[in-house]
C-alpha beads as a LAMMPS data file, in Angstrom:
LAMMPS data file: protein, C-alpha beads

268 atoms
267 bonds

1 atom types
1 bond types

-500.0 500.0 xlo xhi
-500.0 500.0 ylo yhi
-500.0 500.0 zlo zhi

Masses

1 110.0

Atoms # bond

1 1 1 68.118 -288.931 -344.708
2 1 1 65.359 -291.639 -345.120
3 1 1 63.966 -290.363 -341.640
4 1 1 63.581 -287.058 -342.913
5 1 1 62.628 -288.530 -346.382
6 1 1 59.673 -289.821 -345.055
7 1 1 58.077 -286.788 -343.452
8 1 1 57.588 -286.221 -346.857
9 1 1 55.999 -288.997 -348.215
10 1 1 59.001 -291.563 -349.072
11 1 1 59.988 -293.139 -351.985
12 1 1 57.153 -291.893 -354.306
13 1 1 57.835 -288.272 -353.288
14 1 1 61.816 -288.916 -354.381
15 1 1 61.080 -290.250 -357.063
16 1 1 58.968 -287.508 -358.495
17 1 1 61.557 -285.281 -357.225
18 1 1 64.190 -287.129 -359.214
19 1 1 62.231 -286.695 -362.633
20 1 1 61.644 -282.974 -362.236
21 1 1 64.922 -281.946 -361.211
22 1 1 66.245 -284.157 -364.091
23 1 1 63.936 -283.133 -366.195
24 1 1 64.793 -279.470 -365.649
25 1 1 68.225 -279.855 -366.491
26 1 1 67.886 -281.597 -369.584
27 1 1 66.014 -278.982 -370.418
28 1 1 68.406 -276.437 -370.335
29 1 1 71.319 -276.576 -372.978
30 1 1 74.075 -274.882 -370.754
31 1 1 73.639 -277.437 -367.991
32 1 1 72.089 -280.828 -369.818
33 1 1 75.392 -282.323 -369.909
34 1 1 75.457 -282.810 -366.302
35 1 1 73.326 -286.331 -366.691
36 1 1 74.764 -287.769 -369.646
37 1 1 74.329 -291.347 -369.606
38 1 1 72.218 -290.970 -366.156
39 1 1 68.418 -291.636 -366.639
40 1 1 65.548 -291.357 -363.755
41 1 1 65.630 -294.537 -363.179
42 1 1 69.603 -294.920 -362.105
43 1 1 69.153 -291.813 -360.386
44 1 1 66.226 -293.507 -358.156
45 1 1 68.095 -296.708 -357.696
46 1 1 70.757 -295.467 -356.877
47 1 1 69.907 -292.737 -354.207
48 1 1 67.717 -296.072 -352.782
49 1 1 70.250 -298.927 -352.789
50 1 1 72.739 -296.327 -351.240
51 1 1 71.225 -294.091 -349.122
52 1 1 72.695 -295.435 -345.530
53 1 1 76.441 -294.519 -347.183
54 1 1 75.648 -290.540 -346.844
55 1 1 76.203 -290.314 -343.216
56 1 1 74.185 -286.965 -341.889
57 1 1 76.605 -283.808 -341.465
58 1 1 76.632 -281.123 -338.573
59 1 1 73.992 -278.915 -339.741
60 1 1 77.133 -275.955 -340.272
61 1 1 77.810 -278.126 -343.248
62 1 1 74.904 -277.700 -344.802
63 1 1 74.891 -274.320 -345.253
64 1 1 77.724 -274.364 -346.847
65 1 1 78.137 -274.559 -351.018
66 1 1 78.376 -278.664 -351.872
67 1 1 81.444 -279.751 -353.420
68 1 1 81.639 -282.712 -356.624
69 1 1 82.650 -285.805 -355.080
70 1 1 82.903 -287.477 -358.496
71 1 1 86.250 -287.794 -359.961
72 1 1 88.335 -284.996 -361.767
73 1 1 87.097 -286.443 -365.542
74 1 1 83.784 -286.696 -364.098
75 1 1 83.152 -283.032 -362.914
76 1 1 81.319 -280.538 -364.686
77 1 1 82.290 -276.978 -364.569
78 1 1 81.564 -274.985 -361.389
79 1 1 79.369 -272.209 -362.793
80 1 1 76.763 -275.083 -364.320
81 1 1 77.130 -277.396 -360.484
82 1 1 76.231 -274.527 -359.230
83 1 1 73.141 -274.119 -361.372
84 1 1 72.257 -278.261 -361.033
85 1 1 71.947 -277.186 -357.095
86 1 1 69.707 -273.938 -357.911
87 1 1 67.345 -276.403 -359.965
88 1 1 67.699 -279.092 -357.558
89 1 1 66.515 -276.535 -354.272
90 1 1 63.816 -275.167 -356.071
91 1 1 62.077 -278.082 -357.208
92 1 1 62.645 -278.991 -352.975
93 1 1 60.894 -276.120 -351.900
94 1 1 58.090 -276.308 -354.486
95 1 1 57.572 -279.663 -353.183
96 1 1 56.979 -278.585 -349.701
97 1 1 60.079 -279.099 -348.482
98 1 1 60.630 -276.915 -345.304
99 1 1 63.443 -274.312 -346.284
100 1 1 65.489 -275.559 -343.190
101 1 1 65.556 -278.976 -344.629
102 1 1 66.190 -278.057 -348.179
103 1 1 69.802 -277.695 -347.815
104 1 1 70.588 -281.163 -346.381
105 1 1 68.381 -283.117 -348.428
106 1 1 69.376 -281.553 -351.568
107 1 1 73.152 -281.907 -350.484
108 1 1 72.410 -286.267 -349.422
109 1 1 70.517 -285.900 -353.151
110 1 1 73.213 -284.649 -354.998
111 1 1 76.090 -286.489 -352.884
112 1 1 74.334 -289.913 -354.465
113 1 1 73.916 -288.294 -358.032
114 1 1 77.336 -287.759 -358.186
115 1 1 78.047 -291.480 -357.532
116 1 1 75.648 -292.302 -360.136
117 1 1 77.475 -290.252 -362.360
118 1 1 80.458 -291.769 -361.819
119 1 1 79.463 -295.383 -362.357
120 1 1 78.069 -294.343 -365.041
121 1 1 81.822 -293.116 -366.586
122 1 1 84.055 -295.469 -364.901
123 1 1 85.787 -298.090 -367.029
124 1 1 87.466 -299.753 -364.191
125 1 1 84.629 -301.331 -361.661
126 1 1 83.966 -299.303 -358.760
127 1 1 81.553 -301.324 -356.631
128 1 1 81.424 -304.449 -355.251
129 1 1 78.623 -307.597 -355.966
130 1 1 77.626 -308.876 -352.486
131 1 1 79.538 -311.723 -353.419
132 1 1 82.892 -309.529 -353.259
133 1 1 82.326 -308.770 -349.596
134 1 1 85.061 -310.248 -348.043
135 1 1 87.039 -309.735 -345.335
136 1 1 90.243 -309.965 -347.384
137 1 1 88.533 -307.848 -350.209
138 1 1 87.943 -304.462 -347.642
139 1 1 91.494 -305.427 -346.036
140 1 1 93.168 -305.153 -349.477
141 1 1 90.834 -302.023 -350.092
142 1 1 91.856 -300.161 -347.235
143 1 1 95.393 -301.050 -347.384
144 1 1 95.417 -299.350 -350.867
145 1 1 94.328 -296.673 -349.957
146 1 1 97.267 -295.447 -347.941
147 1 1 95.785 -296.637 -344.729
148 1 1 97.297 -299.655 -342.204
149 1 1 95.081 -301.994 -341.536
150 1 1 94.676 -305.489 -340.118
151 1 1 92.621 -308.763 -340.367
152 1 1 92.066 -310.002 -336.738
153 1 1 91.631 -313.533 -335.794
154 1 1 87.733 -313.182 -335.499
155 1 1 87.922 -311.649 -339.606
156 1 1 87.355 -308.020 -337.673
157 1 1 89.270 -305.801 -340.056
158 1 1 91.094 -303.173 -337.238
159 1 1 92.040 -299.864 -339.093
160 1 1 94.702 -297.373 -337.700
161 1 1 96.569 -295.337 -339.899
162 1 1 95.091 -292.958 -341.959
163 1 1 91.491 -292.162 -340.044
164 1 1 90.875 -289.595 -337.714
165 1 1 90.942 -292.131 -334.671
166 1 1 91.342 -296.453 -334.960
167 1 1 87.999 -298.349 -335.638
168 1 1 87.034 -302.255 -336.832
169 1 1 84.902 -303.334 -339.797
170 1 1 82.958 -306.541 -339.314
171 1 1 80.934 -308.074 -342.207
172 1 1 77.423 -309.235 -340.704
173 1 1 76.213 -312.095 -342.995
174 1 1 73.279 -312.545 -341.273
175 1 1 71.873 -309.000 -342.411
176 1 1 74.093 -308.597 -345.290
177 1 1 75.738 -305.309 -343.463
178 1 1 78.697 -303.696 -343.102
179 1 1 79.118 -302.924 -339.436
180 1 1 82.033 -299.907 -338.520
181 1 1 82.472 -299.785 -335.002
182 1 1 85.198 -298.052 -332.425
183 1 1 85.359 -298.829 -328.426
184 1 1 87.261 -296.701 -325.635
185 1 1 88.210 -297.596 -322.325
186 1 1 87.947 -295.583 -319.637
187 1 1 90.108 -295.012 -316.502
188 1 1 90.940 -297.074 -314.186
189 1 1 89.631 -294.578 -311.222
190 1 1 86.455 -293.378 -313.544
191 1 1 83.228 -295.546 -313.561
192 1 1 79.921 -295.915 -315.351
193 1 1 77.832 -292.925 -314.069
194 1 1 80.561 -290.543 -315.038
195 1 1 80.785 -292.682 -318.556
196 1 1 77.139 -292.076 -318.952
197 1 1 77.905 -288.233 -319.115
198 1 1 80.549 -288.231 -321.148
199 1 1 77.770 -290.645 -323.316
200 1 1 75.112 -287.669 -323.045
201 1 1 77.081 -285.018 -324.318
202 1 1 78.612 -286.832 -327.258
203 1 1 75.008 -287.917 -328.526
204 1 1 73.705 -284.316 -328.058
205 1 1 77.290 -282.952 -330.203
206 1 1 77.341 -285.812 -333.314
207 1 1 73.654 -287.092 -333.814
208 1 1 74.901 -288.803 -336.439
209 1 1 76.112 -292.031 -334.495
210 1 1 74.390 -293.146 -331.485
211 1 1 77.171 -293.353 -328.776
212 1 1 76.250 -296.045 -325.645
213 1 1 77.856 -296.694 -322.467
214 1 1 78.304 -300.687 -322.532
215 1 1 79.607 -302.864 -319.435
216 1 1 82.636 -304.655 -320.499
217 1 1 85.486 -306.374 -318.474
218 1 1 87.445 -304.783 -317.145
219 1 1 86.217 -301.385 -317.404
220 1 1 83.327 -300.226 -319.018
221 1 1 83.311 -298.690 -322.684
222 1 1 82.273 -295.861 -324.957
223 1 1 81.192 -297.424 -328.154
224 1 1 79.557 -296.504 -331.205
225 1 1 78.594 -298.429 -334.473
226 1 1 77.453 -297.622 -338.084
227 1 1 76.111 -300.226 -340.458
228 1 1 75.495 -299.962 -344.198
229 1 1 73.897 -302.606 -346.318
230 1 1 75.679 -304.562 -348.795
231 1 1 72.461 -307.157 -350.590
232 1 1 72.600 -304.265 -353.368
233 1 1 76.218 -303.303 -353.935
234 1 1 78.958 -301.663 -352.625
235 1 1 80.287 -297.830 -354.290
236 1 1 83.568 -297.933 -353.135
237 1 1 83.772 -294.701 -353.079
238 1 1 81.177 -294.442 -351.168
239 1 1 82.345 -296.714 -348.727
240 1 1 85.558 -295.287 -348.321
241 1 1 84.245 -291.776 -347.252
242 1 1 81.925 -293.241 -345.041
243 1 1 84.665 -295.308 -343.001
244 1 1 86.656 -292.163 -342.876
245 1 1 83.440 -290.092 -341.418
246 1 1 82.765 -292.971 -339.125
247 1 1 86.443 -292.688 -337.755
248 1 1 86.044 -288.644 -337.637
249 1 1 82.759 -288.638 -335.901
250 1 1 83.899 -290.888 -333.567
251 1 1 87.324 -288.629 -332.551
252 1 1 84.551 -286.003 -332.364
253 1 1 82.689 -287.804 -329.926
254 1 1 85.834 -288.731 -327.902
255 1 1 86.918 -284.823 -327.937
256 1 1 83.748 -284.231 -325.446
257 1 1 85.849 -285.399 -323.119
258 1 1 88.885 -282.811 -322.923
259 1 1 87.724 -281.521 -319.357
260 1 1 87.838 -284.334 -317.496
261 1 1 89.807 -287.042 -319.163
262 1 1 88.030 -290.303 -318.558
263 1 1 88.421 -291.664 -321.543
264 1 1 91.308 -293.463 -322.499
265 1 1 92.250 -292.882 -326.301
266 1 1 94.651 -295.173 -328.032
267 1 1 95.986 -292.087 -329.808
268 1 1 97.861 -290.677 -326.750

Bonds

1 1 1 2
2 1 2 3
3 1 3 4
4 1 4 5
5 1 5 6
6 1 6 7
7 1 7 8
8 1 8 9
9 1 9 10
10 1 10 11
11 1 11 12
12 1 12 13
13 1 13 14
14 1 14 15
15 1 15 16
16 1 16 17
17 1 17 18
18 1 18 19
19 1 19 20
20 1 20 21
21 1 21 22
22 1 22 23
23 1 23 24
24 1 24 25
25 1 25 26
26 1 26 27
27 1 27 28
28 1 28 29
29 1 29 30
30 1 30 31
31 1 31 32
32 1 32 33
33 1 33 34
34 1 34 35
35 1 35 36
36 1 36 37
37 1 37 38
38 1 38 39
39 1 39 40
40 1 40 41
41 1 41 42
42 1 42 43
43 1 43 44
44 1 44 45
45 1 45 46
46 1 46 47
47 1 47 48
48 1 48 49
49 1 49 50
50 1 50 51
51 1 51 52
52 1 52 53
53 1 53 54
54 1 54 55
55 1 55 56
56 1 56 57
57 1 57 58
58 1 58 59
59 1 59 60
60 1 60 61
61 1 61 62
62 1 62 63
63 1 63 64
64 1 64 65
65 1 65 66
66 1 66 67
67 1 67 68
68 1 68 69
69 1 69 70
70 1 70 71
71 1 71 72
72 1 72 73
73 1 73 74
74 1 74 75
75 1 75 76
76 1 76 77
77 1 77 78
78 1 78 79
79 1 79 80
80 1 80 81
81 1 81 82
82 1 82 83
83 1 83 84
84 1 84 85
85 1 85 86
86 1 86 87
87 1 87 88
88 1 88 89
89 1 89 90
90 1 90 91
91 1 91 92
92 1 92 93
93 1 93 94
94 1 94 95
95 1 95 96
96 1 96 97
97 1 97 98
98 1 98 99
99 1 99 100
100 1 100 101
101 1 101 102
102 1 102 103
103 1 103 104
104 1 104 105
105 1 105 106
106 1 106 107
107 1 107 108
108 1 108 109
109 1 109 110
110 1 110 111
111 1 111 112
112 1 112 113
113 1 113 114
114 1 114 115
115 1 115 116
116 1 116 117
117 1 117 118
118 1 118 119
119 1 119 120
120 1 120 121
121 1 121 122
122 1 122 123
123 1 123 124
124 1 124 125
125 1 125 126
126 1 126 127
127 1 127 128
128 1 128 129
129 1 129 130
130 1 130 131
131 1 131 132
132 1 132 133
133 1 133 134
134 1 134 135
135 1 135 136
136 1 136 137
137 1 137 138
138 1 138 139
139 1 139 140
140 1 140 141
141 1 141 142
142 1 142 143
143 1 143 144
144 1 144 145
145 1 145 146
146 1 146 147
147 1 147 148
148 1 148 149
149 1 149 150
150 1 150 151
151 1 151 152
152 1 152 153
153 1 153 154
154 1 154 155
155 1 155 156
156 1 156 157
157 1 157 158
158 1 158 159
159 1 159 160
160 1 160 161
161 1 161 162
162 1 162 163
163 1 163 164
164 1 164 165
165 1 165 166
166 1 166 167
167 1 167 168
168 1 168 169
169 1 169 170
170 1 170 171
171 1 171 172
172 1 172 173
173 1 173 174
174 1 174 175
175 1 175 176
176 1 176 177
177 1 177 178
178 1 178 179
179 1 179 180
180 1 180 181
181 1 181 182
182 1 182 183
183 1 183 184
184 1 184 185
185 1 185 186
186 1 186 187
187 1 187 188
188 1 188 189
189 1 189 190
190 1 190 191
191 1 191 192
192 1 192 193
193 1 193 194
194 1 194 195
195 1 195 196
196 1 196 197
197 1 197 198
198 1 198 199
199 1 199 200
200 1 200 201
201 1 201 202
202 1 202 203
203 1 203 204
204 1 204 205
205 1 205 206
206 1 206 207
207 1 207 208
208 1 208 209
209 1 209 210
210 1 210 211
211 1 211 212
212 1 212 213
213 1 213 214
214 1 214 215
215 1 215 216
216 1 216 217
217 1 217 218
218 1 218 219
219 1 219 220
220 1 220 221
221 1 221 222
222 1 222 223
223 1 223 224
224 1 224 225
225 1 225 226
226 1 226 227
227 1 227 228
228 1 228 229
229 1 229 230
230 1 230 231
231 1 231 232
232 1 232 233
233 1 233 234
234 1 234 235
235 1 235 236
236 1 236 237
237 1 237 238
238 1 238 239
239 1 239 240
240 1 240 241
241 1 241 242
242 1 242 243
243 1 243 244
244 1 244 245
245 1 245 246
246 1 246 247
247 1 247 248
248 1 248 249
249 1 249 250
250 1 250 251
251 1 251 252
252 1 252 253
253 1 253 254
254 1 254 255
255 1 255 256
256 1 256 257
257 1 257 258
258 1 258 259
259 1 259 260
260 1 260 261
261 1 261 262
262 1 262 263
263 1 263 264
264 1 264 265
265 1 265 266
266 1 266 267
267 1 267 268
């Protein structure tokens, strides 16, 4: 998002982008409702400080109608949604937004909106202070939410059960980021040139994550990482669906490999 953000002129174009298309639905008495207790200024913030956590989408997705992530009491009714997303796209494409990139930057838009929305309801604290990020904090979090996870000696957190495929969380201090990252083996009778294919064609089928070959002992690896920031907060929410994509991208990546079986997943 912020690469594509910046084609357009950055943070000063989102921001007046924010205060039309909130602007516009304040305006209108059907749909006004939709930013109760939400101002500009949260809206900006917000879509800033947690940007990273909207991992991109294959572009299929996109052109598909975008759901409310916010909770149940949260959600507004589908007709008026559907009406914030009309406003939304318009106000895109008046802005010069190229119609191809409308839908995914208005879906990354809204997909943040709807977490400020929620904060802004929630009576139970849904984000974390940077001081909260702890390795025992995300190993409680993901063990609550019907997952099986781990704390390793190194304060790795390894998650298995309940993602699409097994990945660690590490907490990088010196950044202040959240790193997500997932490894595979390959066979014993493959090797790194044929890794370096299998590398190619993931890249070119989820540009979301940026899939490497690395030499490792024994036998070389496919890897991947994701890092999101924590200095601002943490939307747990947020967080949550972007470990899950994470794990799902990566299986996606892996499934490149169905012809010839290099790789060795742990879910066999």
């Amino acid at each position: 998002m912020l690469t594509l953000l910046n084609q357009y002129g950055g943070t000063p174009f989102l921001k007046k982008v924010l205060t039309a298309w909130h602007e516009n639905v304040v305006e209108e008495r059907d749909i006004r409702h939709y930013f109760i207790n939400v101002t500009p200024e949260v809206l900006l913030k917000d879509q800033l400080n947690y940007m990273a956590f909207i991992m991109r989408q294959p572009d299929r997705i996109y052109r598909e109608s975008p759901y409310q992530s916010a909770p149940l009491d949260v959600q507004v009714g589908g007709s008026v949604f559907d009406e914030v997303m009309v406003v939304l796209r318009k106000i895109l494409t008046e802005a010069g937004v190229h119609r191809d990139f409308v839908p995914r930057m208005s879906t990354h838009i809204v997909e943040i909106a709807e977490e400020s929305r929620a904060q802004a309801e929630d009576i139970v604290i849904t984000s974390w202070k940077p001081v909260d990020i702890t390795p025992e904090n995300i190993l409680r979090f993901y063990n609550k939410q019907r997952g099986d996870a781990r704390l390793e000696a190194n304060n790795d957190i390894y998650a298995s059960r309940g993602y699409a495929y097994p990945f660690w969380t590490r907490i990088v201090r010196e950044t202040q980021q959240i790193m997500f990252f997932a490894t595979a083996d390959i066979q014993e009778w493959s090797n790194l040139d044929e890794l370096k294919k299998v590398v190619a064609q993931a890249n070119e089928k989820v540009p979301t994550l940026k899939f490497e070959a690395v030499e490792a002992s024994p036998l070389p690896q496919f890897r991947t990482q994701y890092v999101v920031p924590y200095q601002n907060g943490v939307p747990t929410r947020l967080f949550l669906r972007a470990a899950r994509q994470f794990a799902t991208f990566f299986d996606t990546g892996m499934g490149v490999d169905k012809k010839h079986e290099i790789l060795r997943s742990v879910l066999a």
